[in-house]
GUSE-150064 format. One line per 5 residues: for each residue x, y, z of N, C-alpha, C, O. Coordinates in pm, 1 decimal, padded with zeros to 6 digits, m for minus. Layout:
# GUSE-150064
X Y Z X Y Z X Y Z X Y Z ~ ...
END
This chain:
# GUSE-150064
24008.3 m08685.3 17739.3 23973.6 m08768.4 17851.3 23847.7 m08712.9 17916.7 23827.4 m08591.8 17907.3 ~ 23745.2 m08804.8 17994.6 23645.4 m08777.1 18063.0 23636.6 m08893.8 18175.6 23694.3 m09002.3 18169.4 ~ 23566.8 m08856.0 18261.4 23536.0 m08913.4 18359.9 23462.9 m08968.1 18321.9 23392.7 m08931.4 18227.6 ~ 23448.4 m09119.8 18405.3 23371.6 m09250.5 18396.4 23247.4 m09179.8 18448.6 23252.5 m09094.6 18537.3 ~ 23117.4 m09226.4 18378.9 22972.8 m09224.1 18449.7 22935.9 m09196.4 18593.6 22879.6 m09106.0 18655.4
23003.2 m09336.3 18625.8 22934.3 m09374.9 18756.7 23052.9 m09316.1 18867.4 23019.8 m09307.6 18985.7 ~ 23188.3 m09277.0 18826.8 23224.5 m09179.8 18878.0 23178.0 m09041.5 18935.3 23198.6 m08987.2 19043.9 ~ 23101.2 m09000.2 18812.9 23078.4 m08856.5 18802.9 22942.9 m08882.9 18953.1 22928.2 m08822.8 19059.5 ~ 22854.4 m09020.7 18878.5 22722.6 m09020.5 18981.6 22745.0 m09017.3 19105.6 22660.3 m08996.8 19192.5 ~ 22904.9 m09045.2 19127.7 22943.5 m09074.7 19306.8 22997.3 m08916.3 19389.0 22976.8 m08853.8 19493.1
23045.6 m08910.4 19312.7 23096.6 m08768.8 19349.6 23003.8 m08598.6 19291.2 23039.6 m08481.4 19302.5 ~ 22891.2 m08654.4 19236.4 22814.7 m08509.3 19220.3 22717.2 m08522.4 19355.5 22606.9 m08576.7 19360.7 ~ 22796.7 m08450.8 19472.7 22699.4 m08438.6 19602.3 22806.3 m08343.6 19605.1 22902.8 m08339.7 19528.7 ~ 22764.8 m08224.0 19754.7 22780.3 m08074.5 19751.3 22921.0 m08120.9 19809.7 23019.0 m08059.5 19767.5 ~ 22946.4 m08246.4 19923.9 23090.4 m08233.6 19968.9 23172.6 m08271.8 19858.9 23255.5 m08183.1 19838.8
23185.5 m08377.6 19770.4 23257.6 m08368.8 19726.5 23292.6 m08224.2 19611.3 23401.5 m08167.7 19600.9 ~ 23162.9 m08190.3 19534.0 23196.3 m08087.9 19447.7 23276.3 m07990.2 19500.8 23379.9 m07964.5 19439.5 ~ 23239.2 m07900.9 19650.2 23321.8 m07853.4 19755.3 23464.3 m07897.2 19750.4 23540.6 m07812.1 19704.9 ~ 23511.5 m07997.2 19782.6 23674.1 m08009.9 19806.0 23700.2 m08004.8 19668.7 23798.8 m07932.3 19655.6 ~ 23659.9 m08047.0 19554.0 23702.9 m08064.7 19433.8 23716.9 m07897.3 19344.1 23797.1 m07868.1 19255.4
23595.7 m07800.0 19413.4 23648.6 m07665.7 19412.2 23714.6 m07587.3 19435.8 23740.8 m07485.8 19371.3 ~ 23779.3 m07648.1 19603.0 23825.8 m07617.7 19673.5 23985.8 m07622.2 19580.4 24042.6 m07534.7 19515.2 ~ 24014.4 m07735.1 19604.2 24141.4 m07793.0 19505.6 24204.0 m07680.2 19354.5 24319.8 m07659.2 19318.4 ~ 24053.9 m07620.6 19288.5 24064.8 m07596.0 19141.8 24061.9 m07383.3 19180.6 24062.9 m07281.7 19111.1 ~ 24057.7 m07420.0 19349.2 24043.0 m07225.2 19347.0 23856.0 m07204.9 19292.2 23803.3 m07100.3 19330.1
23797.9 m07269.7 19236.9 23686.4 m07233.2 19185.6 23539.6 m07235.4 19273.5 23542.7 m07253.5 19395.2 ~ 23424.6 m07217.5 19208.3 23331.2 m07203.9 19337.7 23251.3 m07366.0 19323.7 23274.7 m07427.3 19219.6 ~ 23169.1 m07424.9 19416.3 23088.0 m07547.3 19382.7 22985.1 m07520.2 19255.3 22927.6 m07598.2 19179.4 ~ 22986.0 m07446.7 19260.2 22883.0 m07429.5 19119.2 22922.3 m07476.9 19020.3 22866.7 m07563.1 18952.3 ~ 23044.7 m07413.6 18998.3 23126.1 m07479.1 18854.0 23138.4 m07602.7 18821.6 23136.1 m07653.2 18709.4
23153.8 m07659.1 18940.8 23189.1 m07806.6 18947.6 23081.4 m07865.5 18927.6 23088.0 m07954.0 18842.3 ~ 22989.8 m07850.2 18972.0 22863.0 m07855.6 18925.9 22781.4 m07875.5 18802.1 22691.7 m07956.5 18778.8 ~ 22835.1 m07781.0 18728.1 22814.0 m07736.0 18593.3 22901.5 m07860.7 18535.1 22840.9 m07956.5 18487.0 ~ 23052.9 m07859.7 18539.7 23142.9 m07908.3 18502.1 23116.8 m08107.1 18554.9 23170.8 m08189.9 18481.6 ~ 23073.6 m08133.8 18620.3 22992.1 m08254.0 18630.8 22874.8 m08307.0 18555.0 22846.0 m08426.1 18543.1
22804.5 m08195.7 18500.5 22710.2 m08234.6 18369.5 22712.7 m08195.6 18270.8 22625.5 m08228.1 18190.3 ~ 22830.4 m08096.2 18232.0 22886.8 m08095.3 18068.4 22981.7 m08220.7 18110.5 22944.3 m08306.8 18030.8 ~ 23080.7 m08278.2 18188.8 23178.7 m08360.3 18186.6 23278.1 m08385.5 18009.2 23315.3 m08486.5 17949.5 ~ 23286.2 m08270.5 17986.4 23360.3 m08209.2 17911.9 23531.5 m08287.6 17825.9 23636.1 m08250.9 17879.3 ~ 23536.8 m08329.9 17773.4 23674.5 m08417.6 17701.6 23772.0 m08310.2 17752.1 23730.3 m08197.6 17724.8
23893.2 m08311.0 17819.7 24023.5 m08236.4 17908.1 23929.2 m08117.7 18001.2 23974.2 m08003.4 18009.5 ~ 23785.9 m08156.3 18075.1 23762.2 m08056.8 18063.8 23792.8 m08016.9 18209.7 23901.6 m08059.6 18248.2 ~ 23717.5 m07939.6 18307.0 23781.3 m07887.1 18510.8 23779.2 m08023.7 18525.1 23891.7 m08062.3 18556.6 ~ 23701.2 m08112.5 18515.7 23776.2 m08243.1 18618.9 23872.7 m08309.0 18560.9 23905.5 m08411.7 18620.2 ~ 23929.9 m08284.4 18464.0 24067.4 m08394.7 18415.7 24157.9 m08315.9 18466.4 24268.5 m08367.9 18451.3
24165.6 m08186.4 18534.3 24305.5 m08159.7 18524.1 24343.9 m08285.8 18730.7 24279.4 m08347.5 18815.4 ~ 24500.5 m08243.7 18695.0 24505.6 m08322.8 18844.8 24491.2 m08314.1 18960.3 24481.3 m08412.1 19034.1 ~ 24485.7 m08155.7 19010.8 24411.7 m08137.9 19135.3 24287.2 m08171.5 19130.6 24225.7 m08139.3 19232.3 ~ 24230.7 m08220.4 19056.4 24057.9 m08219.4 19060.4 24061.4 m08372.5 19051.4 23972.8 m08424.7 19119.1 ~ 24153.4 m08471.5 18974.8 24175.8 m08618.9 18965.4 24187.5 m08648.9 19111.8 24106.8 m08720.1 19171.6
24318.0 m08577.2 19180.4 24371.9 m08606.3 19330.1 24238.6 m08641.2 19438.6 24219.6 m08727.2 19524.7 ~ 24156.7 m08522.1 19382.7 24063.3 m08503.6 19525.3 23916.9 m08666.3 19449.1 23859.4 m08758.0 19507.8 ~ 23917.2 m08632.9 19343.6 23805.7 m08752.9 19306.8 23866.5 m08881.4 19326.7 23813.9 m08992.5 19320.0 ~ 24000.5 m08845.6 19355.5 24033.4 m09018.6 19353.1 24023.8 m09080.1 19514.1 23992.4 m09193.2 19551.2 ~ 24060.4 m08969.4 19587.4 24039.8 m08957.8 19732.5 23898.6 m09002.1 19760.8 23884.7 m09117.2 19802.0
23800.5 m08932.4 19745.7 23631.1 m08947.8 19723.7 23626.7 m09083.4 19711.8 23599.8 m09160.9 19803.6 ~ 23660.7 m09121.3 19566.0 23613.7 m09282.9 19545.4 23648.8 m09375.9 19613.0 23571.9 m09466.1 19646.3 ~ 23805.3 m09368.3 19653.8 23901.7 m09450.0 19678.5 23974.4 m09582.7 19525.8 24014.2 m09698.1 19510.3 ~ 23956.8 m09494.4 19474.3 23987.9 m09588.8 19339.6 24108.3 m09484.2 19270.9 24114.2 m09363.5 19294.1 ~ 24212.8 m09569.3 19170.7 24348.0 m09460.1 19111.7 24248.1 m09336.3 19035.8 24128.4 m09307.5 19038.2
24370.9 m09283.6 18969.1 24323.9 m09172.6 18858.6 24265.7 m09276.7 18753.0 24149.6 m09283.0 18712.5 ~ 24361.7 m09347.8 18722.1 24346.1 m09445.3 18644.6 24246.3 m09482.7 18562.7 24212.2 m09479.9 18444.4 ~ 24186.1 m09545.7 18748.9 24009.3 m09585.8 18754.4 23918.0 m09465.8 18680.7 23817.3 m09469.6 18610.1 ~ 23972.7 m09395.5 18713.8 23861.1 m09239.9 18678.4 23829.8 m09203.7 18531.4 23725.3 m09157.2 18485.8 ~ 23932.9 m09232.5 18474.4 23900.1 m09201.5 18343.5 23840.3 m09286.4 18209.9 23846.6 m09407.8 18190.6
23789.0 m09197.1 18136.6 23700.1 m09297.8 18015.1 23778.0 m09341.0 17941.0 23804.7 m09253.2 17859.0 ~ 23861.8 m09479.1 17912.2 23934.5 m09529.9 17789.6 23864.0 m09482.3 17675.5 23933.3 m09415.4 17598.9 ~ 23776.4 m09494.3 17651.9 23703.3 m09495.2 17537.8 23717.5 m09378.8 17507.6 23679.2 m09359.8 17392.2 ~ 23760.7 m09275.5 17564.5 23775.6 m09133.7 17514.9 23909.9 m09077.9 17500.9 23940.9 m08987.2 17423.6 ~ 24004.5 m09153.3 17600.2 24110.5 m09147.3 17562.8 24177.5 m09242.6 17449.4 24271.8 m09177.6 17404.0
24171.9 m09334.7 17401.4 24185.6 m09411.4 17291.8 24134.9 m09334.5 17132.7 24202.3 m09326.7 17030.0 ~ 24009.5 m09289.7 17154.7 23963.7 m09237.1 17052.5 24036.8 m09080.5 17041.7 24059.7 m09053.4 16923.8 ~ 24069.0 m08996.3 17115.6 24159.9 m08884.9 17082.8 24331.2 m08934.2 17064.8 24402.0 m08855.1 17002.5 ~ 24391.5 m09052.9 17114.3 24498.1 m09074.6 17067.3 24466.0 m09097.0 16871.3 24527.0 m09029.8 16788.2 ~ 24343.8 m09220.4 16828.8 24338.7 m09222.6 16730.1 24364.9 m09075.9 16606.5 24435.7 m09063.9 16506.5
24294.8 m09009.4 16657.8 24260.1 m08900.0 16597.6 24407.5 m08771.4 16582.9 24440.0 m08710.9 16480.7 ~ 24454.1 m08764.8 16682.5 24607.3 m08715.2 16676.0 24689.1 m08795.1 16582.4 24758.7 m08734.0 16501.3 ~ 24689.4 m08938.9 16583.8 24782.1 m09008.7 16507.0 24746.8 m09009.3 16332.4 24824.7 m09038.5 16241.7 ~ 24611.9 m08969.5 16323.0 24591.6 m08913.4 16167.8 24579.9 m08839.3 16133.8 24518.5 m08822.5 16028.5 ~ 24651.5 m08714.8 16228.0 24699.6 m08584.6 16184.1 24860.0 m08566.9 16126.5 24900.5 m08456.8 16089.4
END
């Protein structure tokens, strides 16, 4: 799973990266970092970091995530 685009574009400003560090124990930097690798399961999929981005947007977890990335790793498990 990854975060939607225009997700990531809404929430890469210092407050949100802040609470979303805040949430993960980690520093804003990371998040930072972790906002432009946006990484497949990577710091923002777990759910304290979903909780606080979903807060930010006002949209579910739901909303947050890339089908297209989750669909394509279900594929890929199921032809193992």
């Amino acid at each position: 799973m990854r975060i939607k685009q225009d997700i990531l574009d809404s929430i890469n400003n210092p407050r949100s990266r802040t609470r979303i560090a805040m949430a993960l124990h980690q520093g804003e930097q990371n998040i930072a970092i972790a906002c432009r690798a946006n990484a497949v399961n990577g710091v923002l999929t777990k759910y304290a970091a979903l909780e606080v981005i979903s807060e930010e947007t006002g949209k579910s977890i739901d909303e947050l995530l890339d089908r297209d990335t989750v669909d394509a790793h279900v594929a890929v498990a199921n032809e193992a």
